[in-house]
DOMIMAR-129599 format. One record per atom (N, C-alpha, C): residue number from 1; atom name; x, y, z. Coordinates in pm, 1 decimal. Atoms other than C-alpha are relative to their C-alpha. Layout:
<rs>
@resi=NUM, name=CA, c1=X, c2=Y, c3=Z
...
</rs>
This chain:
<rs>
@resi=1, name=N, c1=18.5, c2=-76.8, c3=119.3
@resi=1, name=CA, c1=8167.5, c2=12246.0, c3=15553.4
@resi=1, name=C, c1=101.7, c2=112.3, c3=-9.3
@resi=2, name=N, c1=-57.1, c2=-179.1, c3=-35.8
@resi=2, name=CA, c1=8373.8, c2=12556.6, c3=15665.0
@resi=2, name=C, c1=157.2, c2=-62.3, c3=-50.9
@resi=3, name=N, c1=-105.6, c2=80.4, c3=48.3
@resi=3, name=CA, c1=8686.6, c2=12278.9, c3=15579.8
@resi=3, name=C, c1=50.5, c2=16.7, c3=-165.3
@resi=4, name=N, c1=-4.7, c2=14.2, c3=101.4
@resi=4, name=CA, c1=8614.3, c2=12265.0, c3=15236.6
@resi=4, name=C, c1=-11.3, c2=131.8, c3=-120.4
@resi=5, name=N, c1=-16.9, c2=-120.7, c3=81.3
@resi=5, name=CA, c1=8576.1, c2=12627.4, c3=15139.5
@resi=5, name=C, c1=124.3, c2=84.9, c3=27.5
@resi=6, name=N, c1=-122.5, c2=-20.4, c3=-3.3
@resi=6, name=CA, c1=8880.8, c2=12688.7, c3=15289.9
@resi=6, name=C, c1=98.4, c2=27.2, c3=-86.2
@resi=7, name=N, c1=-67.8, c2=9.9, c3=118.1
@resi=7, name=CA, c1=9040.9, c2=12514.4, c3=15028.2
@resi=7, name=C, c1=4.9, c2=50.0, c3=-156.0
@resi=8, name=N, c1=82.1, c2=-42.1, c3=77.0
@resi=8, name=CA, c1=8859.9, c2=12605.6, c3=14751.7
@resi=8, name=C, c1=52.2, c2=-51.3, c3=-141.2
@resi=9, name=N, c1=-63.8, c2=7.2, c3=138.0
@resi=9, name=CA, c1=8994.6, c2=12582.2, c3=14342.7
@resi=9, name=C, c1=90.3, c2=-66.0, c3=65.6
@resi=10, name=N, c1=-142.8, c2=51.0, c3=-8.8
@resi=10, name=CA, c1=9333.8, c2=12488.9, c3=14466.7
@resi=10, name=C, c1=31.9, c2=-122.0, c3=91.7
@resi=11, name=N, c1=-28.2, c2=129.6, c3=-119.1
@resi=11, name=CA, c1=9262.9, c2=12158.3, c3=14669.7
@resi=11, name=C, c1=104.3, c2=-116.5, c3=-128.8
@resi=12, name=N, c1=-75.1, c2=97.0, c3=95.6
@resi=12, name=CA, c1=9439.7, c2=11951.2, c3=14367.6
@resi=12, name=C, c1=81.0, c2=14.1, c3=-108.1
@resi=13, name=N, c1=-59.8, c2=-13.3, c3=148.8
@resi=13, name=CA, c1=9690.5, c2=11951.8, c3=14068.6
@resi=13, name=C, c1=-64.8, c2=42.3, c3=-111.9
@resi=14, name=N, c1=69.4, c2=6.6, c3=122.0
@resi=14, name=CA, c1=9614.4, c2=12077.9, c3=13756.6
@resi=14, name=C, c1=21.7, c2=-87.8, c3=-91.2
@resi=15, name=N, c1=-34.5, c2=93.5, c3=61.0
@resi=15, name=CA, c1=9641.9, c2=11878.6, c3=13458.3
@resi=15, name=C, c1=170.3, c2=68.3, c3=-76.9
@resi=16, name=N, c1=-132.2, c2=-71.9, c3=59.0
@resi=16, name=CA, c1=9971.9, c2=12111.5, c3=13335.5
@resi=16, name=C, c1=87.4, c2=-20.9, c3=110.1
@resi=17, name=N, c1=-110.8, c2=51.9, c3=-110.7
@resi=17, name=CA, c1=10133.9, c2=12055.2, c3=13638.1
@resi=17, name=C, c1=41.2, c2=-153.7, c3=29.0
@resi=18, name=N, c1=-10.6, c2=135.8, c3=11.3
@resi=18, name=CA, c1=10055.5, c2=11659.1, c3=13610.1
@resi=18, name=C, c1=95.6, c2=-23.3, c3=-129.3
@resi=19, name=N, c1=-36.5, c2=8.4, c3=187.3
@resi=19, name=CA, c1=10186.9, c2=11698.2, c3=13210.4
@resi=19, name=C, c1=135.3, c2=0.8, c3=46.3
@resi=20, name=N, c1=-151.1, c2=-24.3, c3=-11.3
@resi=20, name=CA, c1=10505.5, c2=11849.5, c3=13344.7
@resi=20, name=C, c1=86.0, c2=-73.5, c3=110.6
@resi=21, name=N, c1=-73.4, c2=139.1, c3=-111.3
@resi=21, name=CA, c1=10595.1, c2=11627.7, c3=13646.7
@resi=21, name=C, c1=35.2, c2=-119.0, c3=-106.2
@resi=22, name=N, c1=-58.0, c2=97.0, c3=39.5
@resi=22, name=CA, c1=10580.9, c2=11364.8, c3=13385.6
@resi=22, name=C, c1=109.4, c2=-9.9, c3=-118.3
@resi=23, name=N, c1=-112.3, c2=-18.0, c3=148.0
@resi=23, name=CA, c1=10803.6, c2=11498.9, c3=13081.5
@resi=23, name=C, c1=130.6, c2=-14.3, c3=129.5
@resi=24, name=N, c1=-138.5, c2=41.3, c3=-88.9
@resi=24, name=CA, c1=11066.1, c2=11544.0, c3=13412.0
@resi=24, name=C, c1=31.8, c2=-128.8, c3=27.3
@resi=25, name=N, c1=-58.5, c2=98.0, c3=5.3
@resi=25, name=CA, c1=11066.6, c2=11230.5, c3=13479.3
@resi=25, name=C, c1=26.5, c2=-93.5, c3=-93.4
@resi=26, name=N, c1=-42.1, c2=85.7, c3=99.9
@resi=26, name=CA, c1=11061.7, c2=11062.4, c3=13142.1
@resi=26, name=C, c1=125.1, c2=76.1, c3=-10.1
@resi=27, name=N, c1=-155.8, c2=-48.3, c3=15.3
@resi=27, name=CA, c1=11380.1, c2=11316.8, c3=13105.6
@resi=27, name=C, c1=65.3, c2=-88.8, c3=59.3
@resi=28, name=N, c1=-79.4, c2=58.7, c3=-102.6
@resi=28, name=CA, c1=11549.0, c2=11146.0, c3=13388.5
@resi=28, name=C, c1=-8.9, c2=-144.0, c3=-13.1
@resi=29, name=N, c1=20.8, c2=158.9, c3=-14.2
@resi=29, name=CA, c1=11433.9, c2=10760.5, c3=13352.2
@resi=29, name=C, c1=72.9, c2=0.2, c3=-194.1
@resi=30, name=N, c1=-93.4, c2=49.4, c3=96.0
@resi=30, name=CA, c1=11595.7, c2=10810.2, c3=12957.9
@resi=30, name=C, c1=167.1, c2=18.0, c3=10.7
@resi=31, name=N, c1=-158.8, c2=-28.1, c3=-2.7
@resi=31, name=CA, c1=11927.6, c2=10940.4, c3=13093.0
@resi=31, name=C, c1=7.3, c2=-93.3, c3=95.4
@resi=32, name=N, c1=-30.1, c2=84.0, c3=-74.7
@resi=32, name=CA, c1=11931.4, c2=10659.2, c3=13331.9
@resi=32, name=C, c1=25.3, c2=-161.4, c3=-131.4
@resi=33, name=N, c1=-30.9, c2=105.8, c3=134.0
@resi=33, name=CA, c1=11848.7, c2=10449.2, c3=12997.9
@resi=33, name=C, c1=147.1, c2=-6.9, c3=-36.2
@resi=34, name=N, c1=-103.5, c2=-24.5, c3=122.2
@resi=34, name=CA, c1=12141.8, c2=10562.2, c3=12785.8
@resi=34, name=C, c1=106.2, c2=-21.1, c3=141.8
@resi=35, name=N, c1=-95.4, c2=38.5, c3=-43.9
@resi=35, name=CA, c1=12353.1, c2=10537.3, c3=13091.4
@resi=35, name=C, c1=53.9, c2=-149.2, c3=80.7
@resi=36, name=N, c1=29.5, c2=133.7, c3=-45.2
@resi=36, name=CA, c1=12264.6, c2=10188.4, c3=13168.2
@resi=36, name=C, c1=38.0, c2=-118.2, c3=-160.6
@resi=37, name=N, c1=-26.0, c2=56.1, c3=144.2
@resi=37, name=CA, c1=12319.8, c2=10115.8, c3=12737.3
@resi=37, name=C, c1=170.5, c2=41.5, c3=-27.4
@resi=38, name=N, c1=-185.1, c2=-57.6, c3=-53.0
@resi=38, name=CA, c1=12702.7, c2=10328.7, c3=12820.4
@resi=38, name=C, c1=61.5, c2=-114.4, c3=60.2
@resi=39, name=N, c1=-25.0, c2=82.3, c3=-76.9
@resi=39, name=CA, c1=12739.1, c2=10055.6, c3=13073.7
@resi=39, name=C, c1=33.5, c2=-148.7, c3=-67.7
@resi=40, name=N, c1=2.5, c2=142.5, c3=76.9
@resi=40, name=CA, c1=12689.0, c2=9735.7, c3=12904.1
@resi=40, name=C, c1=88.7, c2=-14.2, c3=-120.5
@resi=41, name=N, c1=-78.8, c2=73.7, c3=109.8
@resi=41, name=CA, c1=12890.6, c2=9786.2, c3=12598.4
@resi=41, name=C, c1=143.9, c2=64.8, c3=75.1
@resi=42, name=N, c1=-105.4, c2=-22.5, c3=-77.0
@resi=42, name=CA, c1=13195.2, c2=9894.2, c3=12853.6
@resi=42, name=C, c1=11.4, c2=-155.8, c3=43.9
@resi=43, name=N, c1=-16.1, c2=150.7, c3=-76.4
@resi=43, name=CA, c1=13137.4, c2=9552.8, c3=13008.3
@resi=43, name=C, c1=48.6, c2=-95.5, c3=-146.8
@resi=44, name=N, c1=-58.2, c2=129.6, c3=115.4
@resi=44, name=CA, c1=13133.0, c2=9362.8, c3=12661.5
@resi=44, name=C, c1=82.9, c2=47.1, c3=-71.9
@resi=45, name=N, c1=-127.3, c2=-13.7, c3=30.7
@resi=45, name=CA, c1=13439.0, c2=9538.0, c3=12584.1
@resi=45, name=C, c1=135.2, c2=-25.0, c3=61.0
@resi=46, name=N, c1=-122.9, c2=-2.1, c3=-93.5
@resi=46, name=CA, c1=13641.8, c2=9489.9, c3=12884.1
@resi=46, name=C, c1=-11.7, c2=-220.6, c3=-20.9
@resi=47, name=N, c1=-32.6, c2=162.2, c3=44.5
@resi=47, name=CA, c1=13496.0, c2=9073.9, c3=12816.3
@resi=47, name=C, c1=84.1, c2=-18.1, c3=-115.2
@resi=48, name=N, c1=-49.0, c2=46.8, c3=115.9
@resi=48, name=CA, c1=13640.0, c2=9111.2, c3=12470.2
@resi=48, name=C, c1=164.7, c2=2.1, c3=70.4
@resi=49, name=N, c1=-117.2, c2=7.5, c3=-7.3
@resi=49, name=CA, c1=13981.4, c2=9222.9, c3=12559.1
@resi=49, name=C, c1=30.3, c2=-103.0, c3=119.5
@resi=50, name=N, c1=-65.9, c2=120.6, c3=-88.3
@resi=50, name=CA, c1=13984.6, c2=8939.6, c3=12885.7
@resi=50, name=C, c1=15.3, c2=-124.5, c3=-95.8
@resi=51, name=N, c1=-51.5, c2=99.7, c3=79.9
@resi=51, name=CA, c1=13937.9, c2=8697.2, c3=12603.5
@resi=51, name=C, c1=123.7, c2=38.7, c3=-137.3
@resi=52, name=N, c1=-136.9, c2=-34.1, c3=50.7
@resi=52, name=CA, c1=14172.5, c2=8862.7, c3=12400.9
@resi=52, name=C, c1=183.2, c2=-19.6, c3=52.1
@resi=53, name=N, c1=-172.0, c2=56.9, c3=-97.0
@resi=53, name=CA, c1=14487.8, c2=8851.2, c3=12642.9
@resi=53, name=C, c1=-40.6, c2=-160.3, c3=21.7
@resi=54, name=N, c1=28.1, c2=106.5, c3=-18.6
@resi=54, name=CA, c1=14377.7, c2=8519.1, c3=12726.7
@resi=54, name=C, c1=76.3, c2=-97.5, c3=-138.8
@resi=55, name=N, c1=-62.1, c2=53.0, c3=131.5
@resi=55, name=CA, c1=14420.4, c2=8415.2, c3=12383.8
@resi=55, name=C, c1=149.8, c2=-9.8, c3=-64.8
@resi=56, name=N, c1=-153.6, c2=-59.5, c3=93.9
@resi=56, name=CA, c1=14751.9, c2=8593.3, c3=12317.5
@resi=56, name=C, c1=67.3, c2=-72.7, c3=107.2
@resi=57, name=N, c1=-62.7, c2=22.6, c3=-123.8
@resi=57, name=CA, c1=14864.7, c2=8462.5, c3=12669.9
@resi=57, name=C, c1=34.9, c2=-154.9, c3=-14.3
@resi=58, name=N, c1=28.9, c2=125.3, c3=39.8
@resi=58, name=CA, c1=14786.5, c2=8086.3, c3=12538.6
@resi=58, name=C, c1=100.4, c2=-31.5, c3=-107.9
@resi=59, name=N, c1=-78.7, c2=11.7, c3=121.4
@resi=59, name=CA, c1=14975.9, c2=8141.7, c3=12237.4
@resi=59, name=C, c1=183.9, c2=14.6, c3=49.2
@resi=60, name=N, c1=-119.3, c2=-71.1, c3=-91.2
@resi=60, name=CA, c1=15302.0, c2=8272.6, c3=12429.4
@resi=60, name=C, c1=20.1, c2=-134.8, c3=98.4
@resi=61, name=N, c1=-39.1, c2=135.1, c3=-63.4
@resi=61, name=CA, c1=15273.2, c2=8000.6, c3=12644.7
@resi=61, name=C, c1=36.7, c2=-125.1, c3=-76.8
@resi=62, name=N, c1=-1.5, c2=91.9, c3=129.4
@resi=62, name=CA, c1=15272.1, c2=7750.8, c3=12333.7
@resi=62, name=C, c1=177.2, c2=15.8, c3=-21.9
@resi=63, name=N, c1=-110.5, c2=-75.0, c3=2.0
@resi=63, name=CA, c1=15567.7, c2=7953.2, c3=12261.4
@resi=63, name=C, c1=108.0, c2=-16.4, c3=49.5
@resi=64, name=N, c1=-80.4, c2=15.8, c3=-91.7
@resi=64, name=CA, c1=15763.2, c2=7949.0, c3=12504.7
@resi=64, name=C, c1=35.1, c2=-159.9, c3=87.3
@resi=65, name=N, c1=-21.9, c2=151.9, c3=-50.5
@resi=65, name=CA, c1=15740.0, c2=7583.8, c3=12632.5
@resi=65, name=C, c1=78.9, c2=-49.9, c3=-98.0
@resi=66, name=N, c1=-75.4, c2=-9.3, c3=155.8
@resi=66, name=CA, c1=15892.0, c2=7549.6, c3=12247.4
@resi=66, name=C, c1=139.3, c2=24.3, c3=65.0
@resi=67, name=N, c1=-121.5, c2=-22.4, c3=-21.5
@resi=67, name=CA, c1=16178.7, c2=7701.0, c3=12347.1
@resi=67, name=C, c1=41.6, c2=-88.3, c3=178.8
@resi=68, name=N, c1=-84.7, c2=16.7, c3=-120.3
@resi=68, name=CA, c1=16264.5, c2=7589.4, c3=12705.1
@resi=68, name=C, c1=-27.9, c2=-159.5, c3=22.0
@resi=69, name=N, c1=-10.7, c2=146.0, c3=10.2
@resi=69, name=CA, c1=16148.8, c2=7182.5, c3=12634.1
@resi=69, name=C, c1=55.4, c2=-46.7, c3=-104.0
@resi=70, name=N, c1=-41.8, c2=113.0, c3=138.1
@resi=70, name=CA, c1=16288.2, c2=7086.8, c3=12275.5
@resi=70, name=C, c1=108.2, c2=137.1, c3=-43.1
@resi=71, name=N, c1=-78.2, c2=-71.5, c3=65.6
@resi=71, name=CA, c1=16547.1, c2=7234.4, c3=12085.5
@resi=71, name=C, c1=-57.6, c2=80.5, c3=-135.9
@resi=72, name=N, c1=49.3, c2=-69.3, c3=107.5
@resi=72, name=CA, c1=16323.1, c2=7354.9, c3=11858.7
@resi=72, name=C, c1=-34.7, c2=140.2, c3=6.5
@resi=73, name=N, c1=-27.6, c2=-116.9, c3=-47.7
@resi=73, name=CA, c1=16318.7, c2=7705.0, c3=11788.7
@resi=73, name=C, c1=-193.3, c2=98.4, c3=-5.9
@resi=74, name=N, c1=173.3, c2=-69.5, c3=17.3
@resi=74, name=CA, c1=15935.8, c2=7950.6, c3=11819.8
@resi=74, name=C, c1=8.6, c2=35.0, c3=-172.7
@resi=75, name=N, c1=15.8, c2=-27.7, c3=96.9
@resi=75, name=CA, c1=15812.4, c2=8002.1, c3=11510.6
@resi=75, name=C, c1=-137.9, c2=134.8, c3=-7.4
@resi=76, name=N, c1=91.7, c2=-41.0, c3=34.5
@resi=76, name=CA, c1=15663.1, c2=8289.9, c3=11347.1
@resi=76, name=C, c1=-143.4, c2=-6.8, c3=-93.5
@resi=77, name=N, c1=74.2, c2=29.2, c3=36.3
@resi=77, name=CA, c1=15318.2, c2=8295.1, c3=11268.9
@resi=77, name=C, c1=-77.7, c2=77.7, c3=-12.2
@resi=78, name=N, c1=108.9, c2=-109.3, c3=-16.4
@resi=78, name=CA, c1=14979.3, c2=8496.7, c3=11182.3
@resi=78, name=C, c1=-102.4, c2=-112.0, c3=-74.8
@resi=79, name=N, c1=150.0, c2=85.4, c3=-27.0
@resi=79, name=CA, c1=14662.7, c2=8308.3, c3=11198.3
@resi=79, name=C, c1=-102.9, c2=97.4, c3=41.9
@resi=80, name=N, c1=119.2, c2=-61.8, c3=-30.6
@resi=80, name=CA, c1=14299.3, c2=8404.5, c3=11234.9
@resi=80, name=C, c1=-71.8, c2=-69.9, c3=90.7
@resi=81, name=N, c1=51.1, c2=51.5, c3=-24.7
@resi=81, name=CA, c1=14091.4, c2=8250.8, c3=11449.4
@resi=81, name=C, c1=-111.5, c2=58.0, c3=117.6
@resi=82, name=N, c1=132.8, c2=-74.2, c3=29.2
@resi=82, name=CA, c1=13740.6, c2=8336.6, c3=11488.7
@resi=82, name=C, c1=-20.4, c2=118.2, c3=-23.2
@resi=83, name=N, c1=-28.0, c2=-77.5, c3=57.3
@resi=83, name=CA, c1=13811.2, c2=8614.9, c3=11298.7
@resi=83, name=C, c1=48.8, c2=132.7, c3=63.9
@resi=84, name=N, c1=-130.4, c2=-72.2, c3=-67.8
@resi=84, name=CA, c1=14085.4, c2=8745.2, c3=11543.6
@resi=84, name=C, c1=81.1, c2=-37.4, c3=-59.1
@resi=85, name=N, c1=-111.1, c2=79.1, c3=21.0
@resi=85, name=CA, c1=14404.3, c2=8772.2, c3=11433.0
@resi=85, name=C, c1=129.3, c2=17.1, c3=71.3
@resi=86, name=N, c1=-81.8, c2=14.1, c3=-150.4
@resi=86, name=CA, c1=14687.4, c2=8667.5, c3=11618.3
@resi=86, name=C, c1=143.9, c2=-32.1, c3=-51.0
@resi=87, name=N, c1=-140.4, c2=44.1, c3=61.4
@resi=87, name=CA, c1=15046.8, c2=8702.2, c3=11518.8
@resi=87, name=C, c1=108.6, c2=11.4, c3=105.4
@resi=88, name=N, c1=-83.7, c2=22.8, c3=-61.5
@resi=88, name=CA, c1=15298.5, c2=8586.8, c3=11667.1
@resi=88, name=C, c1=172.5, c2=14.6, c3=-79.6
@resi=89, name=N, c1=-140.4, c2=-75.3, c3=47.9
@resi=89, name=CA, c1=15679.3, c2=8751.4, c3=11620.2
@resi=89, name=C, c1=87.3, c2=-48.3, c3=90.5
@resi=90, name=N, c1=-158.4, c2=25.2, c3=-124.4
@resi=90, name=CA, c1=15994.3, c2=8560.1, c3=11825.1
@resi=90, name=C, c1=130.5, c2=86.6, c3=-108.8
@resi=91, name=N, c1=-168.3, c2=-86.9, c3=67.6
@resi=91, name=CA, c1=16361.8, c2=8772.4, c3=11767.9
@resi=91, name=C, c1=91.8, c2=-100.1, c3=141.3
@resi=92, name=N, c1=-93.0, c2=84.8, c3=-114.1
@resi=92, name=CA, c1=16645.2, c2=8563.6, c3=11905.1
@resi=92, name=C, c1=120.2, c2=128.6, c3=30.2
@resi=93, name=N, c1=-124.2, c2=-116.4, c3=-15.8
@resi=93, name=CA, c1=16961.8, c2=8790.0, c3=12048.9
@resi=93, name=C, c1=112.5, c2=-133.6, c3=80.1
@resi=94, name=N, c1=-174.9, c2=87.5, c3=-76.1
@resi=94, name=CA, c1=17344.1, c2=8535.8, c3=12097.5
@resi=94, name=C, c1=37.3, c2=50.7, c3=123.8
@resi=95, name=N, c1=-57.7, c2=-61.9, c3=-95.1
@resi=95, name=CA, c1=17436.8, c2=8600.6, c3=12427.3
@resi=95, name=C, c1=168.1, c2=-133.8, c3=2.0
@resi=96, name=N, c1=-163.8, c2=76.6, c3=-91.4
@resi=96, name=CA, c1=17850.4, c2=8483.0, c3=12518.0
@resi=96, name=C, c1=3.6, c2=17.1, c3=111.2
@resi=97, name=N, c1=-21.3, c2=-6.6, c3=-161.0
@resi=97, name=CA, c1=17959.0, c2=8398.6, c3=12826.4
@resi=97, name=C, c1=-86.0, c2=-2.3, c3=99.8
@resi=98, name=N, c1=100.3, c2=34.9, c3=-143.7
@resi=98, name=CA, c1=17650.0, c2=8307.7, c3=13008.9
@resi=98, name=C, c1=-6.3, c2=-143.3, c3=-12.0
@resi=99, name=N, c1=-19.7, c2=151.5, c3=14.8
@resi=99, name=CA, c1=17692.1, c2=7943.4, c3=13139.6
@resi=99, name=C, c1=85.4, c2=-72.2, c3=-56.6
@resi=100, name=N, c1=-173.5, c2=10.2, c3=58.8
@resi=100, name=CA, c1=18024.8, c2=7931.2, c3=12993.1
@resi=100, name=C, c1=-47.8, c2=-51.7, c3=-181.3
@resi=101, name=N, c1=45.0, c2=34.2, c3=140.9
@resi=101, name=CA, c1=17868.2, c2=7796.5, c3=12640.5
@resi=101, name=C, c1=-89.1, c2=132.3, c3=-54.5
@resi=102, name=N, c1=56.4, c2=-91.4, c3=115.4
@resi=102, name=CA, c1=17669.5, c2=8124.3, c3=12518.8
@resi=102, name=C, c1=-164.6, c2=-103.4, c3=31.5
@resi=103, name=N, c1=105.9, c2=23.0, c3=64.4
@resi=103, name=CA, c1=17320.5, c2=8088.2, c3=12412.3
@resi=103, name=C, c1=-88.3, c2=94.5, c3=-38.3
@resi=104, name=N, c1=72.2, c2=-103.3, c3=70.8
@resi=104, name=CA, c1=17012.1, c2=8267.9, c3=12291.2
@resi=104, name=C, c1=-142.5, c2=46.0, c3=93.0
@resi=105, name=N, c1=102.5, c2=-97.1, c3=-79.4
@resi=105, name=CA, c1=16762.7, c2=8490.3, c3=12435.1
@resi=105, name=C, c1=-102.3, c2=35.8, c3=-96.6
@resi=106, name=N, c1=107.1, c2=-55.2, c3=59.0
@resi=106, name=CA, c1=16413.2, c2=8488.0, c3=12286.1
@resi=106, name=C, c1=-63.6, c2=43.5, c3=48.5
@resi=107, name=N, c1=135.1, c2=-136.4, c3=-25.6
@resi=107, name=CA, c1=16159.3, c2=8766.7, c3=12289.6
@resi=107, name=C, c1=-113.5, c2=-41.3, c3=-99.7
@resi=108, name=N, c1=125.0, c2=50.7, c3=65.2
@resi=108, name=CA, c1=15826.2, c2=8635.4, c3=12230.9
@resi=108, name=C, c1=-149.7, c2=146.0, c3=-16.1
@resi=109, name=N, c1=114.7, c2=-132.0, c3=-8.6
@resi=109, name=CA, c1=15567.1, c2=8905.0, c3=12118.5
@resi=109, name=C, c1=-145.8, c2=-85.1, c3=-56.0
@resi=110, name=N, c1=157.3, c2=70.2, c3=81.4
@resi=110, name=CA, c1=15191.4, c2=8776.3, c3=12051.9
@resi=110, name=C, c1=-55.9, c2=114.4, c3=0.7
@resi=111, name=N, c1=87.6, c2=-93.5, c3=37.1
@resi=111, name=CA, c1=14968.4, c2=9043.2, c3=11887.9
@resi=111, name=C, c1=-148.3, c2=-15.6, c3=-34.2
@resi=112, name=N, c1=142.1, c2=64.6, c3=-1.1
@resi=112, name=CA, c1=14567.7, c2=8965.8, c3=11941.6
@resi=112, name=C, c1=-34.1, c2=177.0, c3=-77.5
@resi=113, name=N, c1=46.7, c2=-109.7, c3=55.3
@resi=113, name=CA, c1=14414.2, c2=9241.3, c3=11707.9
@resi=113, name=C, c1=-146.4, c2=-77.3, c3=-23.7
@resi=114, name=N, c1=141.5, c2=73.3, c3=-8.4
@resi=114, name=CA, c1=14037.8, c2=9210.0, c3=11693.9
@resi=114, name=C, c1=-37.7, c2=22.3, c3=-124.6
@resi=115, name=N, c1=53.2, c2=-37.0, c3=177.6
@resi=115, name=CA, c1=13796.4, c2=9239.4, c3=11328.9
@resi=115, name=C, c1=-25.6, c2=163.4, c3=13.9
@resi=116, name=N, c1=34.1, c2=-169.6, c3=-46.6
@resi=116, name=CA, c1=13742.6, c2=9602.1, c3=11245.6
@resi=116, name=C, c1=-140.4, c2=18.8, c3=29.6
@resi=117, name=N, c1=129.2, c2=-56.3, c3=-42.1
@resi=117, name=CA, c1=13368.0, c2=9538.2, c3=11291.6
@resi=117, name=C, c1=-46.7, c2=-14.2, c3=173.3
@resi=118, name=N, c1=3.6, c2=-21.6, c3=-159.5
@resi=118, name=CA, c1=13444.7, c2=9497.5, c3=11684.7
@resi=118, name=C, c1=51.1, c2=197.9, c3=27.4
@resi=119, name=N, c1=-62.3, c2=-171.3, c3=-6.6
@resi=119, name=CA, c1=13472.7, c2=9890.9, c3=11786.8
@resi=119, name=C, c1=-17.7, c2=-33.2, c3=167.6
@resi=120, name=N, c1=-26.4, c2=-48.5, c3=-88.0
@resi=120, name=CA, c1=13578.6, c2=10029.0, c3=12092.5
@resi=120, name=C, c1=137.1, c2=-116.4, c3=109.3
@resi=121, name=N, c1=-119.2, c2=168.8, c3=-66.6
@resi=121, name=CA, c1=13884.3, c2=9700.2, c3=12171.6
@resi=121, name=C, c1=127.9, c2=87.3, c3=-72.7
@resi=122, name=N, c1=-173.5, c2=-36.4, c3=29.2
@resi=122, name=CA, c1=14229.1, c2=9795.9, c3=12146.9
@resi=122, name=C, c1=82.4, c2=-137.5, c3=-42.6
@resi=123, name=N, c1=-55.1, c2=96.7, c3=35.4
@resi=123, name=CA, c1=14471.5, c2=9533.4, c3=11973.6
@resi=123, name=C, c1=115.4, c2=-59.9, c3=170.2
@resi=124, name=N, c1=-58.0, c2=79.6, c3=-152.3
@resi=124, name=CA, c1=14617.9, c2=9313.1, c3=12306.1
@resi=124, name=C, c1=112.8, c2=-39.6, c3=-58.4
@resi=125, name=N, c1=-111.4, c2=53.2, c3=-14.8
@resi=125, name=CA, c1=14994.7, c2=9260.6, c3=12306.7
@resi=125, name=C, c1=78.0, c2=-68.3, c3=129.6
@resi=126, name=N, c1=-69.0, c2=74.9, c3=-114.9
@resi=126, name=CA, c1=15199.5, c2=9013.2, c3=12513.3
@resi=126, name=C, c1=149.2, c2=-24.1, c3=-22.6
@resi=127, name=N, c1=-89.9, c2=10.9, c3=31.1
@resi=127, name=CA, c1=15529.0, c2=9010.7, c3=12547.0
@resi=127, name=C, c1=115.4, c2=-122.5, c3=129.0
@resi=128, name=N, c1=-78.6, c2=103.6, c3=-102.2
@resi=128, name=CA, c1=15781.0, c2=8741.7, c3=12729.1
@resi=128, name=C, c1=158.0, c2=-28.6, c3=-86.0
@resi=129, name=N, c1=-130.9, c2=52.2, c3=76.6
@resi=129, name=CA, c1=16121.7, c2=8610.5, c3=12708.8
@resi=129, name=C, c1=33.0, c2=-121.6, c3=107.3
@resi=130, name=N, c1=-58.7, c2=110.1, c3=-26.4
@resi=130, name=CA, c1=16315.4, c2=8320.1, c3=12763.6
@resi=130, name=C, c1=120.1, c2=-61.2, c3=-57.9
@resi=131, name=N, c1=-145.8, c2=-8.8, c3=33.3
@resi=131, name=CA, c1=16685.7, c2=8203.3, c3=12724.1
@resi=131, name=C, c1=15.1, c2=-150.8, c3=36.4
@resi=132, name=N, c1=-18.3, c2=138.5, c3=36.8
@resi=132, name=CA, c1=16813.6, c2=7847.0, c3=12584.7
@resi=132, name=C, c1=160.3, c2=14.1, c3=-24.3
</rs>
C-alpha cells in the first residue's frame, strides 16, 4: 500500500500530454510524407530523361550509319513521337587534303524536347560526328 501513495496523481500521462506527443508525431510522419512524394517524382524524372537520351541516341545512330554505309547523305528532320519531339539537324564542313581526295565531316545534333505538360525534364541533346 505504502507503494502506491508514493506515487500518487502523477503515476500516468495526462490526456494533454498524450494530445501533444501525437500532433509531434503526425508533424514528423507528414514531412517524411512529402519527402517520400519529393522522391518519386525525382525518380520519374530522371526515367523520363533515360528514355529521352535513349531516344535521341537511337536517332543519331540511324544517322550516322547513313553516313558511314551508303553514300547517302543524313537528313534533316523533326518528328513527334509520342508526343516528344525530336529533331534532328546534320551540318556538313569540306575538309581538303585528308586521304588525299578531301571529304566531308558531319555533325549530327538530335534534340529530344519533351511536351510542355511533362515539368521538371530538361530538353536532351546528342551530339556526334562522322567523316565520309
Amino acid at each position: 500500500m505504502e507503494a502506491e501513495t508514493e506515487l500518487g496523481p502523477r503515476a500516468g500521462f495526462s490526456l494533454i500530454e498524450v494530445l501533444i506527443a501525437m500532433v509531434i508525431l503526425a508533424v514528423g510522419l507528414l514531412a517524411i510524407e512529402a519527402m517520400a512524394i519529393g522522391a518519386s517524382r525525382m525518380v520519374a524524372g530522371g526515367d523520363r530523361n533515360t528514355e529521352y537520351a535513349l531516344l535521341a541516341t537511337q536517332r543519331l545512330e540511324t544517322q550516322l550509319m547513313r553516313v558511314r554505309t551508303t553514300t547517302l547523305n543524313p537528313q534533316a528532320s523533326d518528328s513527334t513521337v509520342n508526343g516528344v519531339r525530336v529533331q534532328v539537324v546534320p551540318t556538313s564542313t569540306a575538309v581538303a587534303g585528308v586521304a588525299a581526295s578531301g571529304g566531308t565531316l558531319w555533325t549530327i545534333s538530335v534534340t529530344v524536347t519533351p511536351p510542355s505538360t511533362v515539368t521538371n525534364v530538361q530538353p536532351v541533346t546528342v551530339v556526334a560526328s562522322a567523316f565520309r
